[in-house]
PDB file as gemmi writes it, atoms N, CA and C in Angstrom:
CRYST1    1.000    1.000    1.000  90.00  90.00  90.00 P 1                      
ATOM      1  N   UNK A   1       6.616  41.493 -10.800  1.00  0.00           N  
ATOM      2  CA  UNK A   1       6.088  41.045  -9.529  1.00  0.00           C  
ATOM      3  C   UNK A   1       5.838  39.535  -9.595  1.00  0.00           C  
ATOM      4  N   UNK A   2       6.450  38.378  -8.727  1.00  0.00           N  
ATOM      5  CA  UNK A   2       6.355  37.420  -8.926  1.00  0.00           C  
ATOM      6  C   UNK A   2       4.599  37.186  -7.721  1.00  0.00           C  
ATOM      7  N   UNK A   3       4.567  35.683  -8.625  1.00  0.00           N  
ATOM      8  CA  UNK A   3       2.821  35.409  -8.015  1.00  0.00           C  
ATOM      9  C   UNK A   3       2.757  35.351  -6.868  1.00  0.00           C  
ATOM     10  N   UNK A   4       1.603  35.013  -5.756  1.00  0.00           N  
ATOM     11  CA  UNK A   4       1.829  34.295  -4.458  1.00  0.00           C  
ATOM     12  C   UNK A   4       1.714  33.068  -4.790  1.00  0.00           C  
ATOM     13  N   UNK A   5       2.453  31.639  -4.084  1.00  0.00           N  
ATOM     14  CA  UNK A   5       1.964  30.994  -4.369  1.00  0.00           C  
ATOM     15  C   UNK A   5       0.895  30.162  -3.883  1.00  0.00           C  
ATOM     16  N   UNK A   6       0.485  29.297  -4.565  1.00  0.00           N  
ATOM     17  CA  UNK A   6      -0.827  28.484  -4.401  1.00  0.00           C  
ATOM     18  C   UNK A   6      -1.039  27.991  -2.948  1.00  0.00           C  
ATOM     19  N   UNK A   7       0.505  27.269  -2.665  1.00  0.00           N  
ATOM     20  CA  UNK A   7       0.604  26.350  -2.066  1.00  0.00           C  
ATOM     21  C   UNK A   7       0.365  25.019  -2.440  1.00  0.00           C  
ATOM     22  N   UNK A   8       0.452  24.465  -1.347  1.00  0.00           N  
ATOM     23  CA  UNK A   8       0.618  22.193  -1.340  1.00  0.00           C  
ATOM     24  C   UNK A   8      -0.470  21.990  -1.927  1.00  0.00           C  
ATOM     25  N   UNK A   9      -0.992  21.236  -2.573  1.00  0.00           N  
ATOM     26  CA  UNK A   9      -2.236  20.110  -2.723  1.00  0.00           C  
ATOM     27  C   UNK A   9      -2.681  19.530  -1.422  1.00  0.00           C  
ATOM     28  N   UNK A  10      -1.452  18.717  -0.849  1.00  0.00           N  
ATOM     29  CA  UNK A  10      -1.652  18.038   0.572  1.00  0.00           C  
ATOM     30  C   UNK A  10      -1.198  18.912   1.675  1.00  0.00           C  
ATOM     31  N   UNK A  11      -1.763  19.886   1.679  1.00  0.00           N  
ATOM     32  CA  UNK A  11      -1.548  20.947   3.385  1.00  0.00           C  
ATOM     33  C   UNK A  11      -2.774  19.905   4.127  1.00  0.00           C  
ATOM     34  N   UNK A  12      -3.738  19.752   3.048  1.00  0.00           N  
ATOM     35  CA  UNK A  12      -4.394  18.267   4.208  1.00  0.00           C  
ATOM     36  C   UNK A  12      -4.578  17.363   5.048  1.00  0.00           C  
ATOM     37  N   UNK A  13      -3.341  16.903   4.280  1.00  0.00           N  
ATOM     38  CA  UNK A  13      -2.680  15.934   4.906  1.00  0.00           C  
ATOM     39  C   UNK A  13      -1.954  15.850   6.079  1.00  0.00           C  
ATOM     40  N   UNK A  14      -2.070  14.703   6.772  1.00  0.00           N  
ATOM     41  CA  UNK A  14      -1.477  14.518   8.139  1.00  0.00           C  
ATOM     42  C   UNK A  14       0.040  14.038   7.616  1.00  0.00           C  
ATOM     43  N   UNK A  15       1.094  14.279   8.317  1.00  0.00           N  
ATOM     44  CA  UNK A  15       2.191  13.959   7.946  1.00  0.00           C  
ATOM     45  C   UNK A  15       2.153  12.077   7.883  1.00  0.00           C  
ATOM     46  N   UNK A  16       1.164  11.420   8.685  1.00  0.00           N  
ATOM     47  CA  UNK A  16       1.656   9.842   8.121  1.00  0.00           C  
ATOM     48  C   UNK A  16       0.701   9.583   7.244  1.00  0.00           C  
ATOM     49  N   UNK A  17      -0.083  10.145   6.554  1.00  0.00           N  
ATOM     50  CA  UNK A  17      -0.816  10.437   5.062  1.00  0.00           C  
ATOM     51  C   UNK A  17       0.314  10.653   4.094  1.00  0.00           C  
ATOM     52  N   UNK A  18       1.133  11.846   4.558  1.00  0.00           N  
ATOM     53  CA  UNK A  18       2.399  11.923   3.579  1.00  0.00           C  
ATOM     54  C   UNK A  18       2.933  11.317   3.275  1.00  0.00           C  
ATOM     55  N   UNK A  19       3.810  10.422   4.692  1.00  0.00           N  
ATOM     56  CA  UNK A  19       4.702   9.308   4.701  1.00  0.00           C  
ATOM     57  C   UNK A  19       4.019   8.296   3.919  1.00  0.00           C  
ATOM     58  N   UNK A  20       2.623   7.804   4.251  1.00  0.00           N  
ATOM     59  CA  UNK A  20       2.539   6.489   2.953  1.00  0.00           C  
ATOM     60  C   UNK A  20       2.520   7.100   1.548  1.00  0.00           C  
ATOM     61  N   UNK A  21       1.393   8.164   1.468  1.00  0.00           N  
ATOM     62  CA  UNK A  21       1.893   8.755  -0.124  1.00  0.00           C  
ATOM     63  C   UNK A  21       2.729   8.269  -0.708  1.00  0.00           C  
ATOM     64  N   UNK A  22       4.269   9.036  -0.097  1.00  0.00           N  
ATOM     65  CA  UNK A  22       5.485   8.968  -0.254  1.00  0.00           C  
ATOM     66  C   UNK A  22       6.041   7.586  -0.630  1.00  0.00           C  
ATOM     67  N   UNK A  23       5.318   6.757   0.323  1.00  0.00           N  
ATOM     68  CA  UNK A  23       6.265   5.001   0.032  1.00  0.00           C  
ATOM     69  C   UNK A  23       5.107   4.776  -1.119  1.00  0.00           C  
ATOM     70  N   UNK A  24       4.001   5.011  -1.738  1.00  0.00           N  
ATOM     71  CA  UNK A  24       3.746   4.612  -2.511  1.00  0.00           C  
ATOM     72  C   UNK A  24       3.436   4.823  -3.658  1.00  0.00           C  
ATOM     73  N   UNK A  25       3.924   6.206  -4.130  1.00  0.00           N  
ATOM     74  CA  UNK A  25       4.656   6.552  -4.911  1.00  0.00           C  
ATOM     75  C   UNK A  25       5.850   6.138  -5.353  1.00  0.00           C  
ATOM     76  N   UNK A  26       6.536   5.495  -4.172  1.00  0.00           N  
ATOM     77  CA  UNK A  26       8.048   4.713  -4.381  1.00  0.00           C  
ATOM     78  C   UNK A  26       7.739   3.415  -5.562  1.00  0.00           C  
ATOM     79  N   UNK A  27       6.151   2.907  -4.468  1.00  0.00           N  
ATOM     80  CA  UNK A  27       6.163   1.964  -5.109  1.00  0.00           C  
ATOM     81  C   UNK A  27       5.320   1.688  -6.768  1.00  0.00           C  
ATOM     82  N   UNK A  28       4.515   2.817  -6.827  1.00  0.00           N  
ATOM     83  CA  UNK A  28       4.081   2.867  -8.231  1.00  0.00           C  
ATOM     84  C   UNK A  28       5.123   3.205  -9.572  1.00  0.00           C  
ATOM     85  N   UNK A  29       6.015   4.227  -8.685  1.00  0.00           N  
ATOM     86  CA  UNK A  29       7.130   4.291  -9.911  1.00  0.00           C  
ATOM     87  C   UNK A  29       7.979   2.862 -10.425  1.00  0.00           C  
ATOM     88  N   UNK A  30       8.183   2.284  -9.247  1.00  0.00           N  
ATOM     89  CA  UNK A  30       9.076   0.699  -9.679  1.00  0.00           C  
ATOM     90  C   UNK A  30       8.420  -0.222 -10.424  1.00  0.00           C  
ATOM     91  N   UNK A  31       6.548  -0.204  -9.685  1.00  0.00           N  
ATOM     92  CA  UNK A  31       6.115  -1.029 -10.822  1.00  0.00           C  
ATOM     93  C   UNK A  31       5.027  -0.210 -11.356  1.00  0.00           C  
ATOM     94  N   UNK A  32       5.456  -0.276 -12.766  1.00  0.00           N  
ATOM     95  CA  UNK A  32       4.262   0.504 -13.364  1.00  0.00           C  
ATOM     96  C   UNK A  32       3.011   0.107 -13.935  1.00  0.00           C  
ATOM     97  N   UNK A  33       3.722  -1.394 -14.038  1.00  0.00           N  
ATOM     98  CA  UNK A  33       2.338  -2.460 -14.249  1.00  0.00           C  
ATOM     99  C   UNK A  33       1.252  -2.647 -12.928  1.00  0.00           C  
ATOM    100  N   UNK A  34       1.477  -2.186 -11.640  1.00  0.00           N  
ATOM    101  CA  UNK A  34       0.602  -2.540 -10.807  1.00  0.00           C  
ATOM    102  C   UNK A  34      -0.540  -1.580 -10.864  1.00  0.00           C  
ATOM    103  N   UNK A  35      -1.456  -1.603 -10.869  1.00  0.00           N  
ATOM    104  CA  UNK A  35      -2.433  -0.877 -10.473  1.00  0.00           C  
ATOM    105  C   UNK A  35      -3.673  -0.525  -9.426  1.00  0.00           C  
ATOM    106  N   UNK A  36      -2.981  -1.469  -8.629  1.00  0.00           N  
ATOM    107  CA  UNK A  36      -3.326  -1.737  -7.258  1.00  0.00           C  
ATOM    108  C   UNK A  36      -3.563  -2.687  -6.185  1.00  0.00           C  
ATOM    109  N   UNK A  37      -4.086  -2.280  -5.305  1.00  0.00           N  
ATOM    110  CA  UNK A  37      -4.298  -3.305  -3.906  1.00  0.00           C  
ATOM    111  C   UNK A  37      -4.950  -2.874  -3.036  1.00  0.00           C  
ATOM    112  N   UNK A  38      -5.209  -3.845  -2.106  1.00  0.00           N  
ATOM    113  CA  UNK A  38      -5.922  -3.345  -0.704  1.00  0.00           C  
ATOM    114  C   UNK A  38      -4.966  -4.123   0.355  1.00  0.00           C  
ATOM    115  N   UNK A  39      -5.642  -3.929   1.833  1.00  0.00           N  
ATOM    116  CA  UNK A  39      -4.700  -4.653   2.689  1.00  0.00           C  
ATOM    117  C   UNK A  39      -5.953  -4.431   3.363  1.00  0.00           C  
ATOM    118  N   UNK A  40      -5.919  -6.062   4.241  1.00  0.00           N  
ATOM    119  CA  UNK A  40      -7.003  -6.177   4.684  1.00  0.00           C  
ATOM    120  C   UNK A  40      -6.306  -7.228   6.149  1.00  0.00           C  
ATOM    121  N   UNK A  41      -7.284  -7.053   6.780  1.00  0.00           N  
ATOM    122  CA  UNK A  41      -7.246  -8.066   8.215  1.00  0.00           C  
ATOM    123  C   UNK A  41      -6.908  -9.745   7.659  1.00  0.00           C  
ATOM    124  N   UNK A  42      -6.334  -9.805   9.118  1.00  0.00           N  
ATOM    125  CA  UNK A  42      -6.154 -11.655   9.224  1.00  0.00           C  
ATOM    126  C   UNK A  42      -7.025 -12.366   8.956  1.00  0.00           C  
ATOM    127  N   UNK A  43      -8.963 -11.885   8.902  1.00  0.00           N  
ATOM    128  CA  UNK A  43      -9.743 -12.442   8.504  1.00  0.00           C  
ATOM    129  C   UNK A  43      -9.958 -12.398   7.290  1.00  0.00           C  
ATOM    130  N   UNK A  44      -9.352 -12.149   6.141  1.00  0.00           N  
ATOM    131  CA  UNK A  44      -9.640 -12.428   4.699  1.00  0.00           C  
ATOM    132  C   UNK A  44      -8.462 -13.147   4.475  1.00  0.00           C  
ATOM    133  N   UNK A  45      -7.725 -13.857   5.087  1.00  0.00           N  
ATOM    134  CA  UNK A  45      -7.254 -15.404   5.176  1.00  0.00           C  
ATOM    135  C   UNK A  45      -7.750 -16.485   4.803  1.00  0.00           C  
ATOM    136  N   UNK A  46      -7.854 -17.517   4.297  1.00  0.00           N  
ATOM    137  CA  UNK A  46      -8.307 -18.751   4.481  1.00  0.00           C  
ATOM    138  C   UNK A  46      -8.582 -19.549   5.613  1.00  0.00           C  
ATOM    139  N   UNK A  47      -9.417 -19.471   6.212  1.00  0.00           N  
ATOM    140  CA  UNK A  47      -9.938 -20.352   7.688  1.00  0.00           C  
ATOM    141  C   UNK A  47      -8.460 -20.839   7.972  1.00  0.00           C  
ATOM    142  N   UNK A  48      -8.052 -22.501   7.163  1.00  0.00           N  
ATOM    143  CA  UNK A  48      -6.866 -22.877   7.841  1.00  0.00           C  
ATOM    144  C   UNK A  48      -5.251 -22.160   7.846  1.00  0.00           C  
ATOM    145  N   UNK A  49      -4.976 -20.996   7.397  1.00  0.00           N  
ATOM    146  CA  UNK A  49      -3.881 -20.357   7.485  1.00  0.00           C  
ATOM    147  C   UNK A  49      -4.223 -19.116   8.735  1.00  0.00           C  
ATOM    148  N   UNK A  50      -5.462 -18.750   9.168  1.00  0.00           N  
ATOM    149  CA  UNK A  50      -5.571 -17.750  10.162  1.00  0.00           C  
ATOM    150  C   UNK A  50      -4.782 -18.200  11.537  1.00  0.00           C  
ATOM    151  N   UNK A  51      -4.798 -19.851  11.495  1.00  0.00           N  
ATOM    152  CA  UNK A  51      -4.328 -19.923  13.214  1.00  0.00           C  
ATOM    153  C   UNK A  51      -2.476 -19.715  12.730  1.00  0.00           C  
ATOM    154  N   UNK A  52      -2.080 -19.757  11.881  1.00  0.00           N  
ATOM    155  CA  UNK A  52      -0.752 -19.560  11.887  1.00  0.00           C  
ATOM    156  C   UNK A  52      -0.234 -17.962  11.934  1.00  0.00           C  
ATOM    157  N   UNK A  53      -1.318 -17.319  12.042  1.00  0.00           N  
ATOM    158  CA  UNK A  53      -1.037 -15.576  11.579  1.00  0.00           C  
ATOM    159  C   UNK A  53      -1.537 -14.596  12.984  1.00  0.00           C  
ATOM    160  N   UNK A  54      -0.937 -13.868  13.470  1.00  0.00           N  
ATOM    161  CA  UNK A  54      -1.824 -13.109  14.837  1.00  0.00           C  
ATOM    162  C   UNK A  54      -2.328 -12.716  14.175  1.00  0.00           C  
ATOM    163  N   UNK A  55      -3.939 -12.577  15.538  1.00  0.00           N  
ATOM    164  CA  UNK A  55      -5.015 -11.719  14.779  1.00  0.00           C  
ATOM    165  C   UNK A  55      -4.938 -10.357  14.341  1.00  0.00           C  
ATOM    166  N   UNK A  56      -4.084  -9.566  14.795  1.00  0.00           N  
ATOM    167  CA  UNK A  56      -3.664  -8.011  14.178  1.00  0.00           C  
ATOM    168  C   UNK A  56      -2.972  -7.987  12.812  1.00  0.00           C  
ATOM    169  N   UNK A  57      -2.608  -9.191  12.332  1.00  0.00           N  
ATOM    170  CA  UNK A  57      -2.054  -8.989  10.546  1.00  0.00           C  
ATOM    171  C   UNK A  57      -2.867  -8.140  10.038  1.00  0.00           C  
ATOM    172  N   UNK A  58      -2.101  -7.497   9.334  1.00  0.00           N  
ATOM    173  CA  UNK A  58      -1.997  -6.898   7.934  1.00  0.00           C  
ATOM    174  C   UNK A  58      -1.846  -7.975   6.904  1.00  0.00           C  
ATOM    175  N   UNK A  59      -2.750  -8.336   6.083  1.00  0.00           N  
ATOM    176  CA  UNK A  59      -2.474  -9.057   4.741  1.00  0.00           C  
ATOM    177  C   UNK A  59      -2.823  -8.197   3.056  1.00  0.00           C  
ATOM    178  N   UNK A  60      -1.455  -8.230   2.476  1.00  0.00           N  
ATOM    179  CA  UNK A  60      -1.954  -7.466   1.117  1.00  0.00           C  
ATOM    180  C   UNK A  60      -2.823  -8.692   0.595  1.00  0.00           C  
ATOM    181  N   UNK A  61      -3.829  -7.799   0.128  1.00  0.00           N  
ATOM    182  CA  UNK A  61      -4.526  -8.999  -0.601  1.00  0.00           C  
ATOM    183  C   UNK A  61      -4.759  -8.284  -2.156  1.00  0.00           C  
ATOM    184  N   UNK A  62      -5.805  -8.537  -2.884  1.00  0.00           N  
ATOM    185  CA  UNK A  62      -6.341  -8.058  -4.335  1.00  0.00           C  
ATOM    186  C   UNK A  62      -5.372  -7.311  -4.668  1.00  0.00           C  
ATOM    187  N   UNK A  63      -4.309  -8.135  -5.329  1.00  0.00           N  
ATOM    188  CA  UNK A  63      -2.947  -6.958  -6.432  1.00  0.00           C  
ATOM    189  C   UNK A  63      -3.549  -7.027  -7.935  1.00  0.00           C  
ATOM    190  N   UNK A  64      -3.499  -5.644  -8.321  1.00  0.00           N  
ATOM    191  CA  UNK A  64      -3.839  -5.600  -9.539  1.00  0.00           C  
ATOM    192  C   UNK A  64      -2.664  -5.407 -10.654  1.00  0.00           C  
ATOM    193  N   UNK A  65      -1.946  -6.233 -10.964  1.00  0.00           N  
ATOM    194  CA  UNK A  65      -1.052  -6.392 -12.356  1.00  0.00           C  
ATOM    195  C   UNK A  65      -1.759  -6.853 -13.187  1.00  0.00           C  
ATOM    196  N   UNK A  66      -1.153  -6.448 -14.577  1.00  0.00           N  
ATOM    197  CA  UNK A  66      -1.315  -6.978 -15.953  1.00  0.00           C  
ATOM    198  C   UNK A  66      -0.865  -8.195 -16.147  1.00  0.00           C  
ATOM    199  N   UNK A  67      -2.198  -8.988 -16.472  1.00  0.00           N  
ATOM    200  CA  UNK A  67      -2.016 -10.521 -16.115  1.00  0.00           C  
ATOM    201  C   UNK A  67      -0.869 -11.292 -17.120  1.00  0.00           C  
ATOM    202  N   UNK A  68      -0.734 -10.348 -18.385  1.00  0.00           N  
ATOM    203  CA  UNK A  68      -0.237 -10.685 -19.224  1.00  0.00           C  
ATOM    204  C   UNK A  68       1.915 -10.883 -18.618  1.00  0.00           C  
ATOM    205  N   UNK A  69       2.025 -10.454 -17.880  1.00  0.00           N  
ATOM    206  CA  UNK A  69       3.131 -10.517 -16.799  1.00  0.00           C  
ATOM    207  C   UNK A  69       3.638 -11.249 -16.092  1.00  0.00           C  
ATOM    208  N   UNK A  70       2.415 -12.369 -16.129  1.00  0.00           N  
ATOM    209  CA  UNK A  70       2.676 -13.836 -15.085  1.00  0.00           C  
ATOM    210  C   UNK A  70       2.284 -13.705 -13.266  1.00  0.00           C  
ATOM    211  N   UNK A  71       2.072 -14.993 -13.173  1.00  0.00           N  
ATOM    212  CA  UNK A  71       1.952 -15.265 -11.745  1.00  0.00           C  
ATOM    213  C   UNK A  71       2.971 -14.613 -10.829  1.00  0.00           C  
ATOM    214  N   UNK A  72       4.487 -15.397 -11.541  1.00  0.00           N  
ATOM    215  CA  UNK A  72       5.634 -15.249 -10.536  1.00  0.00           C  
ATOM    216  C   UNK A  72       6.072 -13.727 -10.572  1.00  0.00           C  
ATOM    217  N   UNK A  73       5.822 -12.522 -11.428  1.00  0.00           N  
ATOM    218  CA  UNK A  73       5.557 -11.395 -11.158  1.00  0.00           C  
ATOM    219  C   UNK A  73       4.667 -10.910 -10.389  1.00  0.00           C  
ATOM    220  N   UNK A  74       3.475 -11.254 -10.613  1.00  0.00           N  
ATOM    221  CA  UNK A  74       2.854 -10.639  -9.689  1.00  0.00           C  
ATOM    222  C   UNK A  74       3.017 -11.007  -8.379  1.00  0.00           C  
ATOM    223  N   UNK A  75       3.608 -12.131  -7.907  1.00  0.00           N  
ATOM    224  CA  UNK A  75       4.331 -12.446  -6.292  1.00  0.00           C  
ATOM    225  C   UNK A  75       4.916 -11.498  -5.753  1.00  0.00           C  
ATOM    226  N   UNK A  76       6.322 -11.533  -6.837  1.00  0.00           N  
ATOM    227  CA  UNK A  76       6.786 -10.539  -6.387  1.00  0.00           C  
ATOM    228  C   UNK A  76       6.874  -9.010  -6.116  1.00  0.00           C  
ATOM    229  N   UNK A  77       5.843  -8.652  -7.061  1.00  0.00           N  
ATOM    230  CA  UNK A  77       5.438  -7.088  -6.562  1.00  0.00           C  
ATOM    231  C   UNK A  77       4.534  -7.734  -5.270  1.00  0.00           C  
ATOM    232  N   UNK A  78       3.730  -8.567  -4.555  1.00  0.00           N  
ATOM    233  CA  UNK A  78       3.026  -8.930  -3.766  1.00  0.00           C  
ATOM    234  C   UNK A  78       3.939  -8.514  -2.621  1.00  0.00           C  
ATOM    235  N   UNK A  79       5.240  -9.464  -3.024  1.00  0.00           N  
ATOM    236  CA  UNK A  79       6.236  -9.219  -1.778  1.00  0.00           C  
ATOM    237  C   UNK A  79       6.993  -7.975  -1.254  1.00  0.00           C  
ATOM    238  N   UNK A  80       7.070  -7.355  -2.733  1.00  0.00           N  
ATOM    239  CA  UNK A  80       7.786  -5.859  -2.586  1.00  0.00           C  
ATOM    240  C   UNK A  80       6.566  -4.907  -1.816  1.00  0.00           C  
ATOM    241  N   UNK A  81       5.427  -4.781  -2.266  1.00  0.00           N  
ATOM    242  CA  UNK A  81       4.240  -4.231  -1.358  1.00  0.00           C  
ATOM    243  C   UNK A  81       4.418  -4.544   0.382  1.00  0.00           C  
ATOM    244  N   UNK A  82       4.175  -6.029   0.549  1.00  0.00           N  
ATOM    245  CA  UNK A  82       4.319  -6.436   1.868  1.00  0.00           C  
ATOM    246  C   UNK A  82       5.690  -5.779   2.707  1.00  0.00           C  
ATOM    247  N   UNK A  83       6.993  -5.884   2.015  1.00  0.00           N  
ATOM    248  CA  UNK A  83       8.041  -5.106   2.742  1.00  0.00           C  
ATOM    249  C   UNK A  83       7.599  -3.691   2.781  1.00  0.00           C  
ATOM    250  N   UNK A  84       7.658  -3.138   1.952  1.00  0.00           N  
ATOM    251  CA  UNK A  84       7.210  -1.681   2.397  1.00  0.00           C  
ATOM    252  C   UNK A  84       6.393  -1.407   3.376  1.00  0.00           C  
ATOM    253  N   UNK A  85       5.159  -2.000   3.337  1.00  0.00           N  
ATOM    254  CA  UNK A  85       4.283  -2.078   4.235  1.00  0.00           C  
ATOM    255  C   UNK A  85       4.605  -2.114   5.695  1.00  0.00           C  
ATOM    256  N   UNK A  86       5.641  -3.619   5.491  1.00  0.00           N  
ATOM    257  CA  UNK A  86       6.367  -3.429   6.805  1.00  0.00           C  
ATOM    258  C   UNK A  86       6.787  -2.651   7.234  1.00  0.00           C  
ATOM    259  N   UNK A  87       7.680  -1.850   6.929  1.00  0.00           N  
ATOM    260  CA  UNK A  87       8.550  -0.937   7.157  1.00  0.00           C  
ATOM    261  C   UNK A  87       8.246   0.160   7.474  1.00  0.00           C  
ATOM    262  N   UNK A  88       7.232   0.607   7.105  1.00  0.00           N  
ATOM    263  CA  UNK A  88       6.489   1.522   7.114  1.00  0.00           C  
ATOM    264  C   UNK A  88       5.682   1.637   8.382  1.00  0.00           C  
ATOM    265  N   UNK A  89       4.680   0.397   8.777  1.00  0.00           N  
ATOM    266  CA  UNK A  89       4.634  -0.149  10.141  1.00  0.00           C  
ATOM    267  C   UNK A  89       5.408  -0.378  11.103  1.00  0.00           C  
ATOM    268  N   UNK A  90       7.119  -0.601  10.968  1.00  0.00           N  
ATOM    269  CA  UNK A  90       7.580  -0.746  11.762  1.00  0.00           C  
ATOM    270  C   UNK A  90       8.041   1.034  12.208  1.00  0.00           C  
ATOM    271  N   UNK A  91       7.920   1.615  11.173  1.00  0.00           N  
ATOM    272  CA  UNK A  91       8.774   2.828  11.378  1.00  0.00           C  
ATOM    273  C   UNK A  91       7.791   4.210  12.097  1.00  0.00           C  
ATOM    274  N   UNK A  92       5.995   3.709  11.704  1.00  0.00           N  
ATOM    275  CA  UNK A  92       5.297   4.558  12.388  1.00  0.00           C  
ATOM    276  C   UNK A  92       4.441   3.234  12.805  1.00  0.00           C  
ATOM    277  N   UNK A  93       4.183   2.598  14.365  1.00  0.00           N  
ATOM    278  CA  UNK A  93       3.416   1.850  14.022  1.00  0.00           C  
ATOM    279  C   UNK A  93       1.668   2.039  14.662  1.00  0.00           C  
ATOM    280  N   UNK A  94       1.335   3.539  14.632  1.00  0.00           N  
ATOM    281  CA  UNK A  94      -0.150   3.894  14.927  1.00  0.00           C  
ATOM    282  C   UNK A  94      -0.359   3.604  12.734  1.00  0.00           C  
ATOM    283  N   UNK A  95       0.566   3.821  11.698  1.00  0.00           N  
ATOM    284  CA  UNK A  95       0.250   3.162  10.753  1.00  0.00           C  
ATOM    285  C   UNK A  95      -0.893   2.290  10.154  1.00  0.00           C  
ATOM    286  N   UNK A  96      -0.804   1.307  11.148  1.00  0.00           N  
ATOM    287  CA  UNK A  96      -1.568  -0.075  10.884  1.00  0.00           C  
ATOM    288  C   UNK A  96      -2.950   0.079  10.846  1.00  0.00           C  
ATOM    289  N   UNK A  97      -3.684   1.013  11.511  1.00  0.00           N  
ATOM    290  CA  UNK A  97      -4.926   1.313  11.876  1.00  0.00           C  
ATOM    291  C   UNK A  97      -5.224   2.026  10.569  1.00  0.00           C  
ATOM    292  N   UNK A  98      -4.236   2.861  10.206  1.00  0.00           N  
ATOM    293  CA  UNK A  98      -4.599   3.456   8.739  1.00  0.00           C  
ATOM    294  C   UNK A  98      -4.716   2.842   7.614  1.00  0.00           C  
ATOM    295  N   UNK A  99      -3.619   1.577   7.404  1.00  0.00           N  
ATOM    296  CA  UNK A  99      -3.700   0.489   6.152  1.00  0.00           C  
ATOM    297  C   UNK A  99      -4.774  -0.331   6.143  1.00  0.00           C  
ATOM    298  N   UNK A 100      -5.361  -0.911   7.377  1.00  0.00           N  
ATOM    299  CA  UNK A 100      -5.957  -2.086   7.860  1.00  0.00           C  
ATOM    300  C   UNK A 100      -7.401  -1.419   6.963  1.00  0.00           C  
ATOM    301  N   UNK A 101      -8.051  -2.975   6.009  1.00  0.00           N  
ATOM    302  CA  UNK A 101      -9.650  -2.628   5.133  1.00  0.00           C  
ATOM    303  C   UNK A 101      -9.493  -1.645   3.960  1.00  0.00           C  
ATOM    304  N   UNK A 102      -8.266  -1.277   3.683  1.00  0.00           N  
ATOM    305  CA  UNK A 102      -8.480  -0.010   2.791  1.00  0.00           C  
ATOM    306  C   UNK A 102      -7.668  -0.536   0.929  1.00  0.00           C  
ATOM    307  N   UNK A 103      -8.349  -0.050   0.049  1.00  0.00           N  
ATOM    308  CA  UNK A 103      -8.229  -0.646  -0.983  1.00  0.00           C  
ATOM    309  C   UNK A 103      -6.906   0.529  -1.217  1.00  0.00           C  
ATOM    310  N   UNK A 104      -5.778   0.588  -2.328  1.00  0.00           N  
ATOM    311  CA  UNK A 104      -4.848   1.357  -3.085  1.00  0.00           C  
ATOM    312  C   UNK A 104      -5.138   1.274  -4.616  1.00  0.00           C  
ATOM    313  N   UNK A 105      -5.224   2.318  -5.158  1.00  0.00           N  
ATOM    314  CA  UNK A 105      -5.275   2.294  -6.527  1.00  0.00           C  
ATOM    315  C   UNK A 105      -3.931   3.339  -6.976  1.00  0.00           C  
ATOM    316  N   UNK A 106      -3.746   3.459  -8.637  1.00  0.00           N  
ATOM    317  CA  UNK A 106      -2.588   4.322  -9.170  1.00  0.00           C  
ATOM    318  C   UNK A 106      -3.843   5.015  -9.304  1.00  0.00           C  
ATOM    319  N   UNK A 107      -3.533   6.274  -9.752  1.00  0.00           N  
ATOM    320  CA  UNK A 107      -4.269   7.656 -10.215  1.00  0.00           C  
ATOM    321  C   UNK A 107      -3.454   7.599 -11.905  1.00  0.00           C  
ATOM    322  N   UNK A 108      -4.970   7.567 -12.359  1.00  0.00           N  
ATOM    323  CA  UNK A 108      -4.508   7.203 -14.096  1.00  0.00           C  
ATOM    324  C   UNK A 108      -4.564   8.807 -14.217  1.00  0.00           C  
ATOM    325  N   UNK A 109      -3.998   9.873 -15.360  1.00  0.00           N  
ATOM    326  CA  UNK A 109      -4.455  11.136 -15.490  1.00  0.00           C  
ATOM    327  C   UNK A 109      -4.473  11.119 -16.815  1.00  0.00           C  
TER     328      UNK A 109                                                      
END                                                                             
């Protein structure tokens, strides 16, 4: 007699809970050195770069790489975050309300 099963972990989950999951999982597997971020409003800008940005940005801010990796790495996972992000926004964009103030961490086990 086979078991019933358990089921999902995430039956919780709203399907655009899934969808970021999903992209960021994409993105923890590529970099494994990151260990996180947040994304925060146009106001954790620098005063003089806010008038160049609408006030509805999304900005990744606090990336956590292994410093031992360099600056110009950690840019670029900065930048690889930000595209996804995009994309992700462009592809659901009630999204934004969900990213906007919220920190990302990896799940160490």
């Amino acid at each position: 007699m086979k078991p019933e099963p358990l089921g999902s972990i995430s039956t919780y989950l709203s399907p655009l809970d899934e969808d970021l999951a999903a992209r960021l999982e994409d993105l923890w597997g590529r970099y494994p050195a990151l260990s996180g971020f947040s994304v925060r409003g146009a106001d954790a800008l620098p005063a003089p770069l806010r008038t160049a940005v609408l006030e509805n940005a999304l900005v990744v801010a606090e990336v956590g790489v292994d410093p031992i990796l360099g600056s110009e790495y950690s840019e670029r996972i900065s930048d690889e975050i930000a595209v996804a992000l995009l994309d992700f926004v462009k592809d659901r964009p009630e999204a934004a309300d969900l990213l906007r103030d919220r920190p990302f961490a990896r799940h160490v086990h």
